[in-house]
C-alpha positions, 0 to 999 in steps of 0.5 A: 172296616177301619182300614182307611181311617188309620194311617198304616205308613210307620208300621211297614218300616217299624217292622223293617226296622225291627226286623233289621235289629234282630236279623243283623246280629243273627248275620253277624253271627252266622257270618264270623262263625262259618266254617267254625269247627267245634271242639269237645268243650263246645260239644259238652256245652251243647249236650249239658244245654239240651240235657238240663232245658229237657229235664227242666221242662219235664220235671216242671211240667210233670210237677205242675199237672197236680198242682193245677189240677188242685187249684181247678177243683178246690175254692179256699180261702187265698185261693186267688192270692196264690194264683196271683203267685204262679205269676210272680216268678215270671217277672222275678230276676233270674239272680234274685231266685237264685240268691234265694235259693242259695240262702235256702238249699246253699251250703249255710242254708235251711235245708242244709242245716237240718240234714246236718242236725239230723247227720244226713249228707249235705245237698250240693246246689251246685251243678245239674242238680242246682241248675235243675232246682232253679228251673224247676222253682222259675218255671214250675209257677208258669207251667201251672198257669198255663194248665190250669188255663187248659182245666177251664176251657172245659166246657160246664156242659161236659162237667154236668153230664159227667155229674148226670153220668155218675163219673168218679174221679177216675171217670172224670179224668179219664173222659174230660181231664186226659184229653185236655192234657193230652192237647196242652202239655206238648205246648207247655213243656216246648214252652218252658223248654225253650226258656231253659234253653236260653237261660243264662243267669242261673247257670252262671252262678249254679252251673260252670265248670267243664260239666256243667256249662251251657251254650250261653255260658260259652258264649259269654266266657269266649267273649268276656275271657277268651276274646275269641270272637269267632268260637263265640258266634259259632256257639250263638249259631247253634243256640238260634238253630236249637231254640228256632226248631224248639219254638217252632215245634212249640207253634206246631203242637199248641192246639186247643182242646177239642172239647167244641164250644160251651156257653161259658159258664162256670162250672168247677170240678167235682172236689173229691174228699177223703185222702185226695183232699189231704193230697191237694192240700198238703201238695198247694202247702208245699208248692206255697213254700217252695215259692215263698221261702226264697223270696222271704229269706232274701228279704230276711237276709238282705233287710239288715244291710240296706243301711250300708250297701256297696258304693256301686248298686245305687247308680246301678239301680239308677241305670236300671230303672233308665233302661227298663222304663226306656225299653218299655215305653219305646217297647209299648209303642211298637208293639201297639204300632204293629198290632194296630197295623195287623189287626186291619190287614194281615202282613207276614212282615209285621208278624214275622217282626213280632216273632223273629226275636223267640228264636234268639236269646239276649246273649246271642243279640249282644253278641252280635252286636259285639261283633258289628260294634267292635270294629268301630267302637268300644263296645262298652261305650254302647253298652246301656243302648244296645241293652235297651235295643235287645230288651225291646225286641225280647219283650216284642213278642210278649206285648204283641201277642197281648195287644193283638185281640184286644185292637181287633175286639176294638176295631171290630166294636168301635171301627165303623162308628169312628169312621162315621165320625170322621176320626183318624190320625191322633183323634181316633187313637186318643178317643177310642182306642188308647181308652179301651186299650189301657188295662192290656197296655199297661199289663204288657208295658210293666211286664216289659219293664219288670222284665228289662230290669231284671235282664242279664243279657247282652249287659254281661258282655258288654259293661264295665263298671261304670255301665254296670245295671243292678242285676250285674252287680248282684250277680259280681257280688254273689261271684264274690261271696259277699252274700249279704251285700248281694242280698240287699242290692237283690232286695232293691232289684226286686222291689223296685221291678214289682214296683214298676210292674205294678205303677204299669198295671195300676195306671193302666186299670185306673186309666181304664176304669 
């Protein structure tokens, strides 16, 4: 094959390298947090964090089975659009939902304004109950995508003999919908299990207090508060075990359904009418505001204070766009440079590079990092290169996995001809492979910068006001109660994420076309 033709020596000592970024702040942690002993508060943290990532995943995935089910077997007018919004919450900032939220279900919300014209008590959308609606809106677009994937690879051979068969609605899901989801849930729910788990924003402005503190929450108060370096690396040592065990339940589980193969044909469900029809409808109008009456109430509260925003969120905007485009492109390349190197020979070293990062989170590598710098340097002086550092092998595995197939559909088409021709090195790359990876480059590369620019991770512990990214800001100026100011530098943080996410993505399809 291709094997002689493209040199393989960085990919070894990338993947050594970026094994060495991840691996060292995991040592440092379980070094300084050996022999720890936890108290109550800690115990209260690890059980609140398991309790409130179990309820976010069940209710988001039990949610999501109608919705994608709806979505499968109805065509309508917008139908694609709204699909295309089951995406967007995966690159929205974590702060940014959660402002949206507040301004719709907070104390001065919507929600909360008609249950008082109506003398109902007010919803609280602070504490498990806040944390779980947060999750629930993030996560409940991504578990949808992932089912409705499932509902298609249902072969239209099944569906015409069910048809053939005379199936109701009741036969169909039984013999063709069951078994699919029987296979696909178990992934998605570990999936959005461990998202929760590692989720910091959200908790930080909903949750706190003794009942209602996550792992990452005492991580980050025992680091920024109590400077007690060692309680915050034995908490960063149960998150890695916690999500470690969780991602690989989640690669254990994650099967295809056995349906055998078809011949890819499309072949939609059966759309029943009568009252399904007004439940599928009804239930795809729900879904639709619950995702847009955020976004758009932020962009309505945050529209008439861009003339006077706070000294501090332009530069912090100017920080963040340095970072993420920083972490993207240097995130493109090596991600690229290891699945070009696998995709010619399989090498447990690269694949255990591209997989290490899902067993941690961005607070735990900060506070690693924390620990290794601290002895030698102000932490704050390295806080924008260790956020960049931690964004790039945070968003690794998403652009790994998306490389992956394409370079070896392209080494398989095009590998011998170019060995043919004689091209290696920098040739081959330009003339065959950068062409025909351009559209799933420029994908990942902006999801990779929509999703550093949203990042409130290892930044959390170690900026100042000076290193402050936007995300940090939104978050100081909502712990503040300046709402309105929050919501503005909120309207610049994701406009100017979608914006990189769609400059990454339209060049890499016009690069392509």
């Amino acid at each position: 094959m291709a094997s002689r033709a493209v040199p393989l020596s960085p990919a070894p000592a990338l993947a050594a390298l970026l094994l060495a970024l991840v691996a060292a702040p995991l040592a440092a942690v379980a070094w300084r947090g050996a022999g720890l002993s936890l108290g109550p508060a800690d115990w209260a943290a690890i059980r609140f964090t398991v309790v409130q990532a179990s309820l976010s995943a069940l209710i988001s995935t039990l949610f999501a089975i109608p919705v994608a089910r709806a979505l499968a077997r109805r065509s309508f007018p917008g139908r694609g659009p709204l699909i295309t919004l089951m995406g967007a919450p995966f690159l929205l900032p974590a702060v940014v939902a959660v402002l949206g939220l507040l301004a719709v279900f907070g104390r001065s919300g919507i929600v909360n304004t008609g249950l008082q014209a109506f003398g109902l008590p007010p919803f609280s959308l602070y504490g498990l109950q806040g944390v779980l609606l947060a999750h629930v809106f993030l996560n409940l677009p991504l578990a949808t995508r992932m089912i409705l994937q499932g509902w298609r690879t249902i072969p239209a051979e099944r569906i015409r003999l069910a048809r053939s068969l005379g199936f109701g609605p009741w036969e169909t899901f039984r013999h063709l919908e069951l078994p699919m989801l029987r296979e696909v849930l178990p992934g998605v729910a570990l999936v959005v299990l461990v998202i929760c788990l590692t989720s910091f924003a959200v908790v930080l402005t909903l949750g706190g207090g003794p009942a209602a503190t996550t792992i990452e929450l005492a991580i980050y108060q025992a680091v920024r508060f109590d400077f007690d370096l060692s309680r915050a690396a034995g908490l960063a040592g149960v998150q890695v075990l916690i999500c470690a065990g969780v991602a690989l339940a989640a690669w254990v589980v994650t099967r295809q359904a056995g349906f055998g193969a078809g011949l890819d044909r499309n072949t939609a469900l059966d759309a029943p009418k009568g009252w399904r029809r007004v439940g599928d409808v009804g239930l795809l109008g729900l879904v639709t505001v619950f995702l847009l009456g955020p976004l758009l109430a932020v962009m309505l509260r945050g529209l008439p204070g861009l003339a006077d925003l706070p000294p501090s969120v332009l530069p912090a905007a100017a920080r963040s766009v340095a970072v993420a485009l920083t972490s993207a492109l240097l995130c493109s390349v090596a991600a690229l440079t290891l699945a070009l190197a696998a995709a010619m020979r399989p090498r447990p070293l690269i694949e255990a590079a591209a997989t290490l990062p899902l067993a941690s989170s961005g607070l735990v590598l900060g506070t690693g990092l924390f620990l290794i710098a601290q002895p030698f340097v102000s932490p704050m002086k390295l806080a924008l290169p260790v956020t960049v550092l931690v964004n790039i092998a945070l968003a690794l595995p998403y652009l790994y996995r998306i490389l992956l197939p394409e370079v070896r559909t392209v080494l398989a088409d095009y590998g011998r001809l170019a060995d043919s021709l004689s091209l290696t090195g920098w040739p081959r790359l330009r003339w065959v492979i950068l062409p025909r990876l351009a559209r799933p480059l420029g994908f990942g590369t902006g999801i990779a910068a929509a999703l550093s620019m949203g990042d409130l991770g290892a930044i959390a512990l170690f900026a100042g006001d000076r290193q402050a990214t936007l995300p940090l800001v939104v978050s100081q100026l909502t712990g503040a109660y300046r709402m309105d100011a929050a919501a503005s530098a909120a309207l610049i943080l994701v406009s100017l994420s979608f914006a990189l996410f769609w400059a990454f993505d339209t060049g890499g399809r016009h690069a392509a076309a």
